[in-house]
N, C-alpha and C positions, 0 to 999 in steps of 0.2 A: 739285881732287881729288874734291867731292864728286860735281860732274859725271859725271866719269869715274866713280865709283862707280853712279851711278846708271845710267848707262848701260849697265855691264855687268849689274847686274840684269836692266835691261828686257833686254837679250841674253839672257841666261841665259832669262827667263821667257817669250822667243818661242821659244827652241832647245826648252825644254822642251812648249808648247804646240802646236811642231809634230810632236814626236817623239809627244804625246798624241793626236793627229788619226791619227797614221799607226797609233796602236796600236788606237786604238777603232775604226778600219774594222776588224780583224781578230777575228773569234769566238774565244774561246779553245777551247782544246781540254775534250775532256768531262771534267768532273772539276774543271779549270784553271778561277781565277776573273781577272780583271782587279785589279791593283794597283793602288794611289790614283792614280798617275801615271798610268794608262790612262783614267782618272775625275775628272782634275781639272778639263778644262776645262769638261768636261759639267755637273759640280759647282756651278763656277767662273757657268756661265751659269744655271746652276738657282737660286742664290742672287740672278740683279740680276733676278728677277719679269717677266722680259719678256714683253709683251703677244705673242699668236698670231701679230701682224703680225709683229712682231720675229722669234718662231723659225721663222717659214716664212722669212723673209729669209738667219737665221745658216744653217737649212739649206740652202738651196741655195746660199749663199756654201761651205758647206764641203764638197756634193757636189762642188761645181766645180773645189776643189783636190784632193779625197781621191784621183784617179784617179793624179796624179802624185806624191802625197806617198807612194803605195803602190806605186809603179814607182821610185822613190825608194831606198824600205826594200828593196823587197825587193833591189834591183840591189848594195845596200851590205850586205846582213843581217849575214853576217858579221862584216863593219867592224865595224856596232855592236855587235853583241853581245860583242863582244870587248874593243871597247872601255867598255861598260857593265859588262861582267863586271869588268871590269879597275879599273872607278870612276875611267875616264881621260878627265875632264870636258874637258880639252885636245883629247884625240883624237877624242873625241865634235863637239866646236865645228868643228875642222878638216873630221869625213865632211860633216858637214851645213851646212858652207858653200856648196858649189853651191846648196843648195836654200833658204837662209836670205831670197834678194829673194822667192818665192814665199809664205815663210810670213810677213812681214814683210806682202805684201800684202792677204792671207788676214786678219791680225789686223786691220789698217787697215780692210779691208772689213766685218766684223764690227764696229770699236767705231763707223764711220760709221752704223751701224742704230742705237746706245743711244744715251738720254739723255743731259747733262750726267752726272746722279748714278750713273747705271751708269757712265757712261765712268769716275767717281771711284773708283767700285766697285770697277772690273776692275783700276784702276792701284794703288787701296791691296792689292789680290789679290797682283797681278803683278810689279809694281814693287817690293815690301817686301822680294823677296831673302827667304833663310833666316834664320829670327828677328828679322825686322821691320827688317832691316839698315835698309832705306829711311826705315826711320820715325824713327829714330834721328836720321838725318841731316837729315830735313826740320826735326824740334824745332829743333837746334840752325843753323838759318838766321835 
């Protein structure tokens, strides 16, 4: 069971980091700012200190997906927005299943650039689910 718990986090925390790739290619409108979700990964990698070499690496690991994560959105916008409006995390998982082997490889490509302790970094980040779910469940192993 914890398995399965864990794993749906880490689902959850690529569905969400891709859905974040696709939003931060996009400028907001004037006026419009970006939500934390639009800023998490960016965040996310701002906190494990990566050395020049590292983010010349995660950038072009992420220009190489952004073309299609953004042929993506846009083809489904709609879907999502409907379903994000809707807070239909089901329907959400369902649009963005086509594209989940791409972002699945995208993250792979990215933690293959970090350290050990970033890799530890990103998965206590990513992994912990909403309210530390993850963490809860590692204590009690």
């Amino acid at each position: 069971m914890r398995s399965i718990l864990k794993m749906a986090a880490v689902g959850c925390a690529l569905l969400m980091a891709t859905s974040l790739l696709v939003m931060a290619g996009d400028k907001p409108a004037k006026g419009e700012k970006h939500g934390k979700r639009g800023d998490m990964l960016e965040n996310m990698l701002g906190k494990l200190n990566l050395t020049d070499d590292q983010k010349s690496k995660v950038k072009e690991i992420r220009e190489k997906y952004r073309p299609e994560f953004q042929e993506f959105e846009k083809a489904h916008k709609a879907e999502i927005d409907a379903a994000r409006e809707a807070k239909d995390f089901a329907k959400m998982k369902e649009i963005m299943q086509p594209i989940a082997g791409k972002r699945e490889a995208m993250m792979k490509e990215i933690t293959g650039v970090l350290t050990d302790e970033q890799k530890a970094e990103m998965k206590k980040a990513f992994g912990g689910g909403k309210g530390g779910h993850g963490k809860k469940h590692e204590d009690k192993q």
